[in-house]
Backbone as a chain_set.jsonl record, in Angstrom:
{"seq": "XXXXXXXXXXXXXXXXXXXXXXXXXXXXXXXXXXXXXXXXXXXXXXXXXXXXXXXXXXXXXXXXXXXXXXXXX", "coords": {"N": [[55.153, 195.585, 3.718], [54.944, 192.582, 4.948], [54.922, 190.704, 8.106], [57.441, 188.425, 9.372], [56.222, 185.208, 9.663], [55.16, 182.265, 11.336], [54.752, 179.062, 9.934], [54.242, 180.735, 7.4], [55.18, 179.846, 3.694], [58.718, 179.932, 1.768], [60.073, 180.715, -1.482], [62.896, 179.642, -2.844], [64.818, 182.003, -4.391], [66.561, 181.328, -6.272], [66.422, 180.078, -9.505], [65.512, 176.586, -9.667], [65.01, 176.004, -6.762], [65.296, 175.172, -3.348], [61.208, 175.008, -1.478], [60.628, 176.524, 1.152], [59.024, 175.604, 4.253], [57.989, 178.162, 7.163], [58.774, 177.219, 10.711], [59.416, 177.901, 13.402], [60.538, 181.119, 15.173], [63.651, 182.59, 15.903], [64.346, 184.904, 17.183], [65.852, 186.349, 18.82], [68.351, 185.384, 18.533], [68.808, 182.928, 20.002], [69.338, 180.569, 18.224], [71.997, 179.886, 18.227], [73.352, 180.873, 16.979], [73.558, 183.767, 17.253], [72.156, 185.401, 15.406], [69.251, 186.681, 14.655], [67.131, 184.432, 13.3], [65.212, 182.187, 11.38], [63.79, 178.734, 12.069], [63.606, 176.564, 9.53], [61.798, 174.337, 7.31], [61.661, 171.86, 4.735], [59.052, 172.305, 2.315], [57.113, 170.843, 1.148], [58.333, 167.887, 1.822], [58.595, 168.422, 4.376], [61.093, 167.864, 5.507], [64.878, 168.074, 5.834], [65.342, 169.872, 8.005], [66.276, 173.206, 9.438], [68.764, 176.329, 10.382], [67.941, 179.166, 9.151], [68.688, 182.818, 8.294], [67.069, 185.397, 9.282], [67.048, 187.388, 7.596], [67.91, 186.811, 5.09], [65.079, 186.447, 4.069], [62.562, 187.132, 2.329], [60.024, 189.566, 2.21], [58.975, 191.567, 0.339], [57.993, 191.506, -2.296], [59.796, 192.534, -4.301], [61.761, 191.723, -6.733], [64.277, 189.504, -6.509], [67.982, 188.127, -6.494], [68.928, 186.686, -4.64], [68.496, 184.704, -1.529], [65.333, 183.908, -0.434], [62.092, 184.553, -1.16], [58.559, 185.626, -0.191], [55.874, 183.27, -0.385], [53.059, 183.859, -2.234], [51.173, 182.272, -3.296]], "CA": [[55.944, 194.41, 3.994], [54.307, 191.687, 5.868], [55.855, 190.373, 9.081], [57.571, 187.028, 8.749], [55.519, 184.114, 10.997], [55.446, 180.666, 11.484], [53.554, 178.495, 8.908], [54.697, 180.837, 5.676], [56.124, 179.239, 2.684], [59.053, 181.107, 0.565], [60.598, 180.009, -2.71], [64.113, 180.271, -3.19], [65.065, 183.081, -5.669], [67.942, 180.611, -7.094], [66.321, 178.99, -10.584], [65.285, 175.552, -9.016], [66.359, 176.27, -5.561], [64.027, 174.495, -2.559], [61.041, 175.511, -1.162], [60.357, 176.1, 2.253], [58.078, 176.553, 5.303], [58.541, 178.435, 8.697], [58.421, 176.147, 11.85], [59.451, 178.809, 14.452], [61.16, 182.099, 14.478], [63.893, 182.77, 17.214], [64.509, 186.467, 17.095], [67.072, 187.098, 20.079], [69.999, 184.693, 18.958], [68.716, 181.515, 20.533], [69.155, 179.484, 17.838], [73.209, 179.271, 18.375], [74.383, 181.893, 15.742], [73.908, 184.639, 17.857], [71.785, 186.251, 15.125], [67.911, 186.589, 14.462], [66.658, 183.315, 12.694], [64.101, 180.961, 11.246], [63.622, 176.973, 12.0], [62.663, 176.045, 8.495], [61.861, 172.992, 6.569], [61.49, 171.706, 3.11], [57.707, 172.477, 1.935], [56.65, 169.568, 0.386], [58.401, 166.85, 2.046], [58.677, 168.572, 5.962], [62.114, 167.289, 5.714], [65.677, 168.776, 5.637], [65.138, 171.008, 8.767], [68.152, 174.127, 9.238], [68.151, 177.699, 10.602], [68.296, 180.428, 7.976], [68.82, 183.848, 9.293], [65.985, 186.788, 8.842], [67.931, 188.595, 6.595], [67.344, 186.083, 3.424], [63.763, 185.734, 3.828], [61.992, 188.672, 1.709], [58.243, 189.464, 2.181], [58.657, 193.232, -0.298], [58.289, 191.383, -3.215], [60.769, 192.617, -5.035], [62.712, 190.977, -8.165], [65.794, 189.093, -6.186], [68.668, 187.315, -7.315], [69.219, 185.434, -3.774], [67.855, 184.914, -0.585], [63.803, 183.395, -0.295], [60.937, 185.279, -1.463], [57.062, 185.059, 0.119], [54.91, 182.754, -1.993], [51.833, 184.771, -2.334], [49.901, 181.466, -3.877]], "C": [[55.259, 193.596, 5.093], [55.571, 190.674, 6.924], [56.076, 188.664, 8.45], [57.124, 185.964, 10.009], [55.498, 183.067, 10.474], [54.644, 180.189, 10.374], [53.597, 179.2, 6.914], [55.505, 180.046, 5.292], [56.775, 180.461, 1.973], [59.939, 179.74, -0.285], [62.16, 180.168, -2.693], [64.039, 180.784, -4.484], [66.198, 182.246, -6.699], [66.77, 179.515, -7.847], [66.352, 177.763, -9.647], [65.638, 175.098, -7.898], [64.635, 175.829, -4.669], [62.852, 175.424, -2.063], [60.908, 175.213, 0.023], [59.881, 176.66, 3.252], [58.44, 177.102, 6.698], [58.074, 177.846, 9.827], [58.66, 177.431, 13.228], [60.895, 180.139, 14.134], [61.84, 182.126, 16.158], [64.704, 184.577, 16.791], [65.337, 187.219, 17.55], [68.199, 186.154, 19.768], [69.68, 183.185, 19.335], [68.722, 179.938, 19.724], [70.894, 179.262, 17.187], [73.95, 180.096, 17.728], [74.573, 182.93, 16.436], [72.889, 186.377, 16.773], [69.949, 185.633, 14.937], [67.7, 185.511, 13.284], [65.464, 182.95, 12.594], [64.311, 179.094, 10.987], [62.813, 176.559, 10.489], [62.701, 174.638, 7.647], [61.226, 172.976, 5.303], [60.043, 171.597, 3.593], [56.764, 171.089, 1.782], [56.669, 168.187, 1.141], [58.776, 166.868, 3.871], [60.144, 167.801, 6.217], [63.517, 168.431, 5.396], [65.46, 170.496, 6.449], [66.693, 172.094, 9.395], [66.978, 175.526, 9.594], [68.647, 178.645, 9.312], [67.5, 181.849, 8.646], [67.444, 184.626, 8.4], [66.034, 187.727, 7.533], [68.05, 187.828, 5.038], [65.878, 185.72, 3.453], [62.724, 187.245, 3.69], [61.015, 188.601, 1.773], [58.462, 191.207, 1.147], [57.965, 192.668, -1.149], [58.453, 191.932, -4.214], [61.771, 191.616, -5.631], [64.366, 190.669, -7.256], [66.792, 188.254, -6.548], [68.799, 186.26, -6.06], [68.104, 185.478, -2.258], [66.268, 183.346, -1.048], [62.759, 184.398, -0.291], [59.665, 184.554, -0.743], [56.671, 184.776, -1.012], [54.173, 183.056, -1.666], [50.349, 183.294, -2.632], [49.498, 180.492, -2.88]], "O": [[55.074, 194.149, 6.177], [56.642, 190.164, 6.594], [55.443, 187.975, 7.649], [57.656, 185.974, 11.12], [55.765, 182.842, 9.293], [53.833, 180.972, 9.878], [53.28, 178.697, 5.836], [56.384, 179.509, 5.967], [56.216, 181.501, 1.625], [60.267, 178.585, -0.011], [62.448, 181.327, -2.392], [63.451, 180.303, -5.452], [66.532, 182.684, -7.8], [66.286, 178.527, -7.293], [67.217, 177.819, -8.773], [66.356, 174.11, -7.738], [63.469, 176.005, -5.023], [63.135, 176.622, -2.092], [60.973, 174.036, 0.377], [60.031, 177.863, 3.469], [59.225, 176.431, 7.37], [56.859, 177.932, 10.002], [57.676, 177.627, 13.942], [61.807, 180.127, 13.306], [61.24, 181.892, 17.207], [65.603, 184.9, 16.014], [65.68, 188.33, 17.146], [69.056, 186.038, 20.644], [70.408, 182.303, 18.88], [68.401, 178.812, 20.105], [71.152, 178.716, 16.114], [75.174, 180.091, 17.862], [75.744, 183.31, 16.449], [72.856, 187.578, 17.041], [69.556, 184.473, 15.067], [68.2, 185.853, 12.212], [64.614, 183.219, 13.443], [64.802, 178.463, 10.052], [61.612, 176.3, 10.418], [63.751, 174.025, 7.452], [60.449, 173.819, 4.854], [59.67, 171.11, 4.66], [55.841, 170.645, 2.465], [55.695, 167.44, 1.242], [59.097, 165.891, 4.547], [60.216, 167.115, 7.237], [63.293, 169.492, 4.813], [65.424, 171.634, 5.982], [67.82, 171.682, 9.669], [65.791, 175.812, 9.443], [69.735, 178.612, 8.737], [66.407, 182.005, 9.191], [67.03, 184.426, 7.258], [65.297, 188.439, 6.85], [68.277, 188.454, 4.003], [65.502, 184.707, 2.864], [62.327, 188.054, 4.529], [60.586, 187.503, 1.419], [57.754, 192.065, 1.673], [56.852, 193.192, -1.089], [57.593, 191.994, -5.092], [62.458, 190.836, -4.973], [65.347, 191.408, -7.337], [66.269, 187.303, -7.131], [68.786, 185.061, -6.337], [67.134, 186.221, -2.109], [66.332, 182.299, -1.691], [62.63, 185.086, 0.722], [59.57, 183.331, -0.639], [56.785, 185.312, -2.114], [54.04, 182.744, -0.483], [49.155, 183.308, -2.331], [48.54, 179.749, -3.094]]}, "num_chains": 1, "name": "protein.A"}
């Protein structure tokens, strides 16, 4: 399993679901939720920036129905 760092892209696992890259990772809470997060933004167009927690962003790759998978390409 490869650690998750700044600058990867993942796909969403949801049939035509966005993709998107990691801008910074806050690990201790600091990004207001109180849980481990990533600052990420749409891929393509660096737009539509939001935290999405650690815990949907899969590097096994393994076959998922939700969440964000690593894009390998």
């Amino acid at each position: 399993m490869a650690p998750i760092q700044p600058g990867q892209t993942y796909q969403s696992n949801k049939p035509g679901g966005p993709t998107v890259r990691i801008v910074r990772i806050a690990n201790t809470g600091f990004n207001g939720y109180g849980y481990p997060a990533a600052w990420v933004e749409d891929a393509t167009t660096g737009k539509r920036a939001r935290w999405i927690a650690l815990d949907n962003l899969h590097t096994d790759g393994k076959p998922r129905r939700s969440g964000y998978s690593l894009k390998t390409t």
